[in-house]
Structure formats: C-alpha cells, structure tokens
N, C-alpha and C positions, 0 to 999 in steps of 0.2 A: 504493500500500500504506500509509505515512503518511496520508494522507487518512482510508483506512477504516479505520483503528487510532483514531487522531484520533473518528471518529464513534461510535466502538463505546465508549470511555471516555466520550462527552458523555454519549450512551444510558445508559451504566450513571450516572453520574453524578442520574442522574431520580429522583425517586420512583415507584413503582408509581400507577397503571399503565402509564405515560409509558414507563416503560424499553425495554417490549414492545414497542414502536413500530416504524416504519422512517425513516426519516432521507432525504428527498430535496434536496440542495443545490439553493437559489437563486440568483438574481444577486444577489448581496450589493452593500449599499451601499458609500460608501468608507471605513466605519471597521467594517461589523461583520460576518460571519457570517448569514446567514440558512439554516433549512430549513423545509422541511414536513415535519409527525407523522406518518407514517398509522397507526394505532393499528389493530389486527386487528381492531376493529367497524365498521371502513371510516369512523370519525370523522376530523378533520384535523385540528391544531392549528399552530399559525404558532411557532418554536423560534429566539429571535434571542442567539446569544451578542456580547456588547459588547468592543469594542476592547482589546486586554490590559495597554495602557498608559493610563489616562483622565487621569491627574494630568497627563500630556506635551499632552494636548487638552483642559485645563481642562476635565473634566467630571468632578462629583460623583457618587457612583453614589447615596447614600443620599439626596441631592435630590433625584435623578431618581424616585426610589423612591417618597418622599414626593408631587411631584406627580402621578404616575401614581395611584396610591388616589385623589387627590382627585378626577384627570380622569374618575375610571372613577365615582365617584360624579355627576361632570355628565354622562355620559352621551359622552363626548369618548373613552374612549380603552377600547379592546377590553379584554373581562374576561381578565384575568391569575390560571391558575391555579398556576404555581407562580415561585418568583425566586427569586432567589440573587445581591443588589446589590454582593457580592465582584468575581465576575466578570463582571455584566453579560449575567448569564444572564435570560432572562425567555420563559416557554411561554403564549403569547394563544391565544383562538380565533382558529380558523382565519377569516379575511373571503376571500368570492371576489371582490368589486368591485375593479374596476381602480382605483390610484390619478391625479391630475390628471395626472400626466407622461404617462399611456396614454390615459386617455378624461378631459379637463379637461370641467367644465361649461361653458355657453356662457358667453363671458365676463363679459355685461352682469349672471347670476345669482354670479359669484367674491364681489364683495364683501361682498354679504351674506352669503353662506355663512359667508366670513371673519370678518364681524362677530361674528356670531353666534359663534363660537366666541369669540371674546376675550372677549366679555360672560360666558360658562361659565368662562372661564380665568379672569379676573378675579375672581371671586368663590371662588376658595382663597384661603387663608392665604398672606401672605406667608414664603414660605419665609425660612432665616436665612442661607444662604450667596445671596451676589449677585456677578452677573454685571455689573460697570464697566465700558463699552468703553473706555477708558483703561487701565485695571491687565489688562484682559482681553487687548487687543493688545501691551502690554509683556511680559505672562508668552509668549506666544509667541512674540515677539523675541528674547527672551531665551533661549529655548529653543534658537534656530537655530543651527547649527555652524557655518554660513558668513552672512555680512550680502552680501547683494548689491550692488556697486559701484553702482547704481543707487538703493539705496533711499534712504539718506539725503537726496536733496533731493527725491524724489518720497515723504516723510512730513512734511520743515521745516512747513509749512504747515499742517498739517492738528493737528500738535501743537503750534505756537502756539494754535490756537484755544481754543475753551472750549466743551463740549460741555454739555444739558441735562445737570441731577443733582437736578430738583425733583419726581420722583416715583417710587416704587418699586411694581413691579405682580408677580405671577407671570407672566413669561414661559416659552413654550416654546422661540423663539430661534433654531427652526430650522423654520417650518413655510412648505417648500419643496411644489413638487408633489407628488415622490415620498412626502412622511410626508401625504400628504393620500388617505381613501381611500372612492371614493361618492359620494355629494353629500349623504352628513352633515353632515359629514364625520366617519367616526374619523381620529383625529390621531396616529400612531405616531413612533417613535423621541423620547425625552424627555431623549435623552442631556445638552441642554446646557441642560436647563429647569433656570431660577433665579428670584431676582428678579431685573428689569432694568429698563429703562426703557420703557414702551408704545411710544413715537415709536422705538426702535430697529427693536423687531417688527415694528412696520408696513411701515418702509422695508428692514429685511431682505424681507418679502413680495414690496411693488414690484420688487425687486430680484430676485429668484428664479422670480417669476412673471412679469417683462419687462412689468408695469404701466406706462401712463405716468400722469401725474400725477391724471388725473379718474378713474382706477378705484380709486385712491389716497385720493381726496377720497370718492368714494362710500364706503370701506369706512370712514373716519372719521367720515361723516356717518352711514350707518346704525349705527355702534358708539352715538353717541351721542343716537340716539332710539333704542335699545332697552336700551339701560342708564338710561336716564331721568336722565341727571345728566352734570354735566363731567365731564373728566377732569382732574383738578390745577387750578390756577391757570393754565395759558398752555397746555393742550391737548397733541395730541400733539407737535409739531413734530417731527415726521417726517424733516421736508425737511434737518434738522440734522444726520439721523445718517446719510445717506445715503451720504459716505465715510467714514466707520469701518464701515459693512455692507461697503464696499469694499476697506478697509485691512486689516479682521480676515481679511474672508476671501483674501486675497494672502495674509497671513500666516500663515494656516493651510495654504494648499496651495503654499506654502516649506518650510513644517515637516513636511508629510506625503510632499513629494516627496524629501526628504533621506532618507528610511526607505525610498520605494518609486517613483521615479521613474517617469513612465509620462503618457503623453497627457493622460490625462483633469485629470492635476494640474497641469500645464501651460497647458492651455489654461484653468482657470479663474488662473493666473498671470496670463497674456497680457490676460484679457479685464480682470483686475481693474486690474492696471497701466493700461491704457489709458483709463479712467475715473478713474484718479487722475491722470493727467495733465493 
C-alpha cells in the first residue's frame, strides 16, 4: 500500500501528459528507482527517480544535469523530456535494447565502442564541480559511522602515493555494463558525471567490465586515433588509478551497506578488499 501511494504522488508529481500514465516498477539499480510510463497511446517512457541523499554519495545533481544536455547533444544519452535535478527525477525515452550486462557486444568490438564514446564525452565543456579521487574517497571515509579494523593498513599504501592530477576531462565515472545500452551505445545514469581524470575512467571500465590489460590498450589506442591528438602531456595512465577505482569503490559499498546491508554490497566489499591487498 506504501509503495502504490508512493507511485501515485510520483504520477501526480509529472506534468501532463506524463501524469496519465501507469507506473511499472523495474529492477532498480543500487542507488535509484526505476519505472516504465505506459502512457494510454501505448507510448513508453523510461521514469528514473535518483537516490534521496546525493550529497552522502558525492553526487551533484545540477552537474549531472549539465552533462546530460550536452550528452544528448553528442548523440550519447537518451532525449530527456522532463527533470526535476532536486530530486533526481529524470523521464527519457523509452530504449528496448538490452544493456552490456544482458546482451555485451563481442568483446574484441567493446573498445571501440568505448572509445568512441569518450571522444563524444570529451568534447563538453569542462564542467566546474570535479570529481579528485583523493578528496573523493576521503569525503566517503569520512562519511562512514564505523572504520573497519581492517582498513587502515589495507589504505597506508595507497595514500602514501601520488596519484595523476595533470588533466581534467568531463567524465561520466561510472560507465559500467548496466548504464551501457545497444551497441551505440546510449550511456545512462550520469549521476557521478564531473570533471575527473581520463586514466581514472578508463581503469574504472577495465575494472567493471573484467578487461584485462590489451582491451584496455585497445580502447586507448582507438580513443587516440579518432580524437586525432594526445591526450595531456603523459597520456592516460590508467594503470595508476587502478586502486583508487578499487578503494573508492570498497568505500562506497561500506557506506551504502551501513544504510542497507544486503549481499550485493558485500560482495563488491569482499571482491574490492581482495584487490587491494
């Protein structure tokens, strides 16, 4: 009963003709809400309400906002016909294509595809709020109620070091299988899109897509013949951010499992810990 009270204020919540709709829940990712519209001309629209705390999961909503127009201008991200970057509200078309996590392309065609999209991405404006993976895994640290007996000397290490800081790109940050959708690809969910470092996102990819090193090198080398130019002075160096892709995210699904414990947050705990070791 919650639930469809819940739906019924999202509905009224719309503009016409949206409100008229019907509301069928998804499998929601792990920060947001998903439905489908069915609108009574048998149209569908894709209806994602975003996480109700974004500041606790360093996401900006009005960044996010910002590069989503410009994605939809490169042809990268589904037309958005109405938002509300309050709440993390956002109504797309509907897409039927499965994303990578259901039907992936053959692997040897991911890079390019991948590339291809960075070269799109890249050429936005650099947004004004940035995404540091330093200040970025502190603000989550920081957040935690409990430090687990463990972390301190499986982090010594990793924060001694000295991570790149010599180029700043629009990142989206999070583009795992599931926000990947087709063999467009469109690119959804923009929730942590900022500036960031190019070599982060890449090695975030490797990392999300269980790349090893030469699909890695391939999406590097086709980025940089179809952009026609380097990237920075010293390239991406990828290879550098490879645990902070690891450390941010333990520290994210520490922070997300104190609000909501449950498997799924655990086992990217376990898998991340074991790689930083």
């Amino acid at each position: 009963m919650a639930g469809d009270l819940a739906e019924l204020e999202l509905l009224a919540s719309l503009p016409a003709p949206w409100r008229s709709g019907r509301l069928e829940a998804l499998a929601s990712g792990l920060t947001n809400c998903n439905y489908r519209l069915r609108l009574p001309s048998g149209r569908s629209h894709f209806l994602r309400l975003g996480h109700p705390d974004p500041c606790r999961l360093g996401i900006d909503r009005a960044t996010e906002w910002q590069l989503y127009r410009g994605a939809m201008g490169q042809g990268l991200a589904l037309p958005c016909h109405h938002s509300d970057p309050a709440s993390g509200l956002m109504l797309l078309d509907w897409c039927d294509e499965p994303n990578w996590a259901e039907a992936p392309p053959p692997p040897a065609e991911q890079p390019g595809l991948l590339a291809e999209v960075l070269v799109r991405l890249h050429r936005l404006p650099v947004p004004a709020v940035v995404m540091a993976v330093r200040a970025h895994a502190a603000g989550y640290r920081g957040r935690l109620a409990r430090i687990p007996d463990w972390l301190p000397a499986l982090e010594r290490g990793l924060l001694a070091s000295r991570e790149p800081t010599d180029c700043w790109l629009p990142c989206h940050h999070d583009l795992n299988p599931a926000n990947l959708l087709g063999t467009r690809p469109w690119v959804i969910d923009w929730e942590y899109g900022a500036a960031g470092h190019p070599g982060f996102e890449v090695a975030s990819i490797q990392r999300t897509h269980g790349w090893d090193d030469g699909q890695r090198e391939a999406l590097e080398s086709g980025y940089l013949e179809r952009a026609g130019a380097r990237l920075g002075s010293r390239g991406f160096q990828s290879q550098a951010f490879l645990p902070w892709v690891d450390y941010i995210g333990l520290l994210w699904a520490l922070l997300m499992a104190e609000h909501t414990p449950g498997p799924d947050y655990q086992a990217l705990i376990d898998t991340n810990r074991q790689r930083l070791e």
